[in-house]
C-alpha positions as CSV (number, residue, x, y, z in Angstrom):
1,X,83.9,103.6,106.5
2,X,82.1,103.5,103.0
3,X,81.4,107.3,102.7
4,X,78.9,106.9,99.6
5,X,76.7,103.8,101.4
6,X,77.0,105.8,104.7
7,X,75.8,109.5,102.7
8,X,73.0,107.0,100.9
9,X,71.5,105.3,104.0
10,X,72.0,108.3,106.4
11,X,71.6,111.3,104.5
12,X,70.7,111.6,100.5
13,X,68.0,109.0,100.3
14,X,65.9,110.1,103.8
15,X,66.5,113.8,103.1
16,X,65.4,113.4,99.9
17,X,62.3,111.5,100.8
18,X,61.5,114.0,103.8
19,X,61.8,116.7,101.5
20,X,59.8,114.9,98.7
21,X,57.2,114.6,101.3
22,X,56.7,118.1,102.3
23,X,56.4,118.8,98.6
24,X,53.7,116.8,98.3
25,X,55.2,114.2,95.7
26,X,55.0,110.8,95.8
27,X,58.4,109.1,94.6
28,X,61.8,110.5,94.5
29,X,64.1,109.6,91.3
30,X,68.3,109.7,91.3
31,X,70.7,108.8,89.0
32,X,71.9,105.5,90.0
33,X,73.0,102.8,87.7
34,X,71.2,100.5,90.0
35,X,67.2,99.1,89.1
36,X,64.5,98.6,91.8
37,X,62.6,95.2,91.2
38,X,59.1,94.0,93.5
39,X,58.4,90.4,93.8
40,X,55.6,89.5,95.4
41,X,55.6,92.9,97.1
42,X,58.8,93.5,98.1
43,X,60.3,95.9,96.3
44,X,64.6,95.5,96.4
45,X,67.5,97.2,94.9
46,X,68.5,94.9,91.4
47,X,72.2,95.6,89.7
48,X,72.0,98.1,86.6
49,X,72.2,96.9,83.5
50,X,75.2,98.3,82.8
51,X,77.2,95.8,84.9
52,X,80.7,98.4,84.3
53,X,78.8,101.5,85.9
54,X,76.3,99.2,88.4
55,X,76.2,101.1,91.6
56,X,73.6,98.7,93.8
57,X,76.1,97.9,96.4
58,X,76.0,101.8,97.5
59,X,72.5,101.4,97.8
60,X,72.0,98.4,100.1
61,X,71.4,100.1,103.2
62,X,68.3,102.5,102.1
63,X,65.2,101.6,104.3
64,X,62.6,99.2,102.6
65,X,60.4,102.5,104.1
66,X,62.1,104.8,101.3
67,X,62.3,101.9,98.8
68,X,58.8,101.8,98.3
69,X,59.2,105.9,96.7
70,X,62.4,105.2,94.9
71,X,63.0,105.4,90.9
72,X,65.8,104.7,89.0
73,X,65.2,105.7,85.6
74,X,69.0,105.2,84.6
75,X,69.3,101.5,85.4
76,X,68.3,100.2,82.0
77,X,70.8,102.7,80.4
78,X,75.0,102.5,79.6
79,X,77.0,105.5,80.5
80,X,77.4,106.5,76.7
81,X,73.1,106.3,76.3
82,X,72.8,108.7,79.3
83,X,75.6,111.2,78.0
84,X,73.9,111.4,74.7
85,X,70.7,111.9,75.9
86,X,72.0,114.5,78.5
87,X,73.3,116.5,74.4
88,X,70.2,116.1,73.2
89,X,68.7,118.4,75.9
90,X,71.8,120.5,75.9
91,X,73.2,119.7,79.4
92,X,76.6,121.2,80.2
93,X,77.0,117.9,82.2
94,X,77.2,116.0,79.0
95,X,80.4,116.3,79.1
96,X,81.8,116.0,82.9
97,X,84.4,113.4,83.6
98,X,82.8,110.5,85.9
99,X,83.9,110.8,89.3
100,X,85.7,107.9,90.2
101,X,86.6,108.9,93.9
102,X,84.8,110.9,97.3
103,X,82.5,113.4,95.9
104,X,83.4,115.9,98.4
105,X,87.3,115.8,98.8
106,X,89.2,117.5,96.7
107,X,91.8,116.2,94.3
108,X,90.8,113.0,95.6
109,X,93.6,113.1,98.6
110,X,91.3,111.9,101.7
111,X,94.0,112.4,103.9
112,X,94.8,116.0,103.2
113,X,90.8,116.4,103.7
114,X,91.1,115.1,107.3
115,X,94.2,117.1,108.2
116,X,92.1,120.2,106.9
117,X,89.1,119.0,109.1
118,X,91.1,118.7,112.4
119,X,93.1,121.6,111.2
120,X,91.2,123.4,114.1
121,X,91.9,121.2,117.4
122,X,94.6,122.1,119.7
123,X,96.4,118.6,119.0
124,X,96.8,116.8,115.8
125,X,94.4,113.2,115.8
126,X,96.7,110.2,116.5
127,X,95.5,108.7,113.1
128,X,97.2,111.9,111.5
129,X,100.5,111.7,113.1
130,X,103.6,109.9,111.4
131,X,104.7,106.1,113.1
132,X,106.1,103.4,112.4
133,X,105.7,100.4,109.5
134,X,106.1,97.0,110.7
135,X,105.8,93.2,110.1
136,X,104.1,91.0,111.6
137,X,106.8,90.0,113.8
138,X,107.3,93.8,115.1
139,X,110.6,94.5,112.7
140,X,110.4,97.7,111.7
141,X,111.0,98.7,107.9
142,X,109.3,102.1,107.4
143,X,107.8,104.9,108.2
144,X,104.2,106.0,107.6
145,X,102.5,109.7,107.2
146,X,99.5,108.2,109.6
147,X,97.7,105.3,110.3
148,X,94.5,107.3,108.8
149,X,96.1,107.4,105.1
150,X,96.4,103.9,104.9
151,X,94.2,100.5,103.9
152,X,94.0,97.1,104.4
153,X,95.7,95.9,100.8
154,X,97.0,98.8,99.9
155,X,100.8,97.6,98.5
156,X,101.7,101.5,96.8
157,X,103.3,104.8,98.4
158,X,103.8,102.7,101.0
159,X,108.0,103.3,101.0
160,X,109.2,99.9,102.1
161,X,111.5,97.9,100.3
162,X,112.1,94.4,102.1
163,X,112.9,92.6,98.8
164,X,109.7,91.4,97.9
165,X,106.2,93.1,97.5
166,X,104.0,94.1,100.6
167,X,100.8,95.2,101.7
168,X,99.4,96.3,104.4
169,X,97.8,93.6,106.4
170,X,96.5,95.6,109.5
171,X,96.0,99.0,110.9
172,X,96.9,99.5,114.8
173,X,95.4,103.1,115.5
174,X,96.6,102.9,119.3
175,X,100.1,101.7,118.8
176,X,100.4,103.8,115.6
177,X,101.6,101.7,114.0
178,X,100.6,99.9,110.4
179,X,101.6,96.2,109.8
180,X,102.3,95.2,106.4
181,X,103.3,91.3,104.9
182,X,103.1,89.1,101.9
183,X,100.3,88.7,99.7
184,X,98.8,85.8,101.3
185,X,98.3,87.8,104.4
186,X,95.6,89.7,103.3
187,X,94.0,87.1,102.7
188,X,90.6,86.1,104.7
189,X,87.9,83.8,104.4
190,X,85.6,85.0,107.1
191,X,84.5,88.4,109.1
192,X,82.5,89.6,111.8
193,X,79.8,92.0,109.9
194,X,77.4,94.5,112.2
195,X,74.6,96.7,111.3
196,X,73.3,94.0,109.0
197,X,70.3,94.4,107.3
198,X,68.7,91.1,106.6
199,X,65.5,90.4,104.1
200,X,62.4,90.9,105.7
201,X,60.8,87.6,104.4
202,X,64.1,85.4,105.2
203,X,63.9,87.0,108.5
204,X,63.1,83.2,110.5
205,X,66.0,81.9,108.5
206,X,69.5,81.6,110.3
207,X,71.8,81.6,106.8
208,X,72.1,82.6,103.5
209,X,73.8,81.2,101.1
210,X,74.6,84.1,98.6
211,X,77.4,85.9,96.5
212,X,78.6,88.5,98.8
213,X,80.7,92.1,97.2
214,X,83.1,93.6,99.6
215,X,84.0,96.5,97.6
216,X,82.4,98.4,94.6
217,X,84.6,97.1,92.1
218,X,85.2,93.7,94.3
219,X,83.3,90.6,92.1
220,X,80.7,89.1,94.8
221,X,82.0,85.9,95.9
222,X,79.8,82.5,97.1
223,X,79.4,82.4,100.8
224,X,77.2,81.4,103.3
225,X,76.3,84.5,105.6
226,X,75.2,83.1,109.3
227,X,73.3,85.7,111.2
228,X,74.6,85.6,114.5
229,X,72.3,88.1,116.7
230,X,69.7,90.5,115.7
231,X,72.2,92.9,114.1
232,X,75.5,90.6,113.7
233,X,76.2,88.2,111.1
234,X,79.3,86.3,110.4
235,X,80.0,85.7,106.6
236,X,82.1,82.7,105.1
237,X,83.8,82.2,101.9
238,X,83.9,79.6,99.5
239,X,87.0,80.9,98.1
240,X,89.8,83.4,100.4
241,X,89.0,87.0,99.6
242,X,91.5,89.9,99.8
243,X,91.5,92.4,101.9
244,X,88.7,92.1,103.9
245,X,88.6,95.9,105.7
246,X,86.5,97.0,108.2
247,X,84.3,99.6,107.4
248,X,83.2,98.6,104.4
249,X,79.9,97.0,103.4
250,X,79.6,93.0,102.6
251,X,76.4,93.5,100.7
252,X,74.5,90.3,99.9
253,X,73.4,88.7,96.5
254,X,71.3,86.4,95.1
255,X,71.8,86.5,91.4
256,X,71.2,90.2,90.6
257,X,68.9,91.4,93.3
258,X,70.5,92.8,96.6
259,X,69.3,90.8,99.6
260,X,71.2,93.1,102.5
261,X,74.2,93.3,104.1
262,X,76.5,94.5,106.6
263,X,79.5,96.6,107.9
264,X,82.7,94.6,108.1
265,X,83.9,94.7,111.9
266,X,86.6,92.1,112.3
267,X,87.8,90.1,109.9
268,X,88.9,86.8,110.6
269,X,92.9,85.5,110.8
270,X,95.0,84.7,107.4
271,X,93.7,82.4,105.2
């Protein structure tokens, strides 16, 4: 999972609000680089205008509820405005490094965090353990320090040498096992999304047709996005898209302005 669009939708954004509330204010402000726009009433998450620090896809799952109390006063602002306004008031955080990595694990090593968290139980999580590294076909060519350390595309500290670069193309948690291949392989021009949040006012219409961002740094892509139940969607890509991992958010586009968007649950085969 997305830790900083689960921590935004789940925790920061309602506690903040509930706690807002029982102050007795009526808005809450945070320092996004994202903007909040309303057209014709609906107020929606718009990308900063700082388009290298833009931070909207972390923020498509916050209820249209909280929305309506949200500021971001940073959105119209670069980085470099923000830290010299932040000297101008004498703010030690002037001067802090951005944080480019999981606000609450240390030396940015997510699996060392995990193996702490479970440090406690009386057996080590099958995710955790060490297992095998294979192809597609089942050949085995490595080992791996646990399926939990590992992504869909990641291609370094992997330890394989076949002759030719690899990634990892899949993650099999109850074989233990993580399958890697050729660049092509990761690869996808479809996925299976849940939890989907679809505009309110489009809510009679069956598909989108939208730029869709898989990651935070990923550069949203034209699709069509199908919605498939009340909380399912299946999205479609003009072009194939790499690495396509489930757990992360395909948030939805239409120009600047966030439209909703979804878990990934299953991407779709190869390309």
């Amino acid at each position: 999972p997305n830790p900083c669009v689960e921590c935004n939708t789940k925790v920061r954004f309602p506690g903040l609000w509930n706690r807002a509330r029982a102050f007795g204010c009526d808005q809450v402000a945070t320092g996004h680089y994202a903007r909040v726009d309303c057209r014709n009433g609906v107020r929606r998450i718009r990308r900063a205008a700082d388009l290298t620090k833009d931070q909207s896809y972390v923020l498509w799952g916050v209820s249209p509820e909280t929305l309506q109390h949200v500021l971001l006063p940073l959105g119209e602002l670069s980085k470099g405005e923000v830290r010299g306004l932040a000297r101008q008031e004498g703010l030690a955080t002037a001067e802090r490094p951005d944080s480019q990595e999981i606000c609450f694990v240390p030396q940015d090593d997510y699996g060392e965090f995990l193996a702490k968290a479970t440090a406690d139980r009386a057996e080590t999580p099958g995710s955790l353990l060490p297992g095998e590294i294979v192809t597609r076909e089942g050949r085995v060519v490595g080992t791996h320090r646990g399926v939990a350390r590992y992504t869909i595309g990641q291609r370094r500290g992997l330890g394989v040498a076949i002759g030719e670069p690899v990634f990892v193309v899949a993650l099999d948690p109850a074989a233990n096992r993580v399958v890697v291949g050729g660049p092509d392989e990761v690869l996808r021009r479809q996925a299976r999304l849940r939890n989907v949040r679809w505009p309110a006012e489009r809510v009679d219409e069956p598909e989108l047709v939208a730029t869709v961002q898989l990651r935070s740094r990923h550069r949203a892509a034209p699709a069509r996005v199908r919605r498939v139940a009340a909380d399912d969607a299946e999205v479609f890509f003009e072009e194939p898209q790499r690495a396509v991992t489930p757990g992360q958010s395909a948030v939805f586009y239409e120009g600047e302005t966030v439209l909703g968007g979804g878990i990934v649950a299953d991407p779709a085969a190869p390309a």
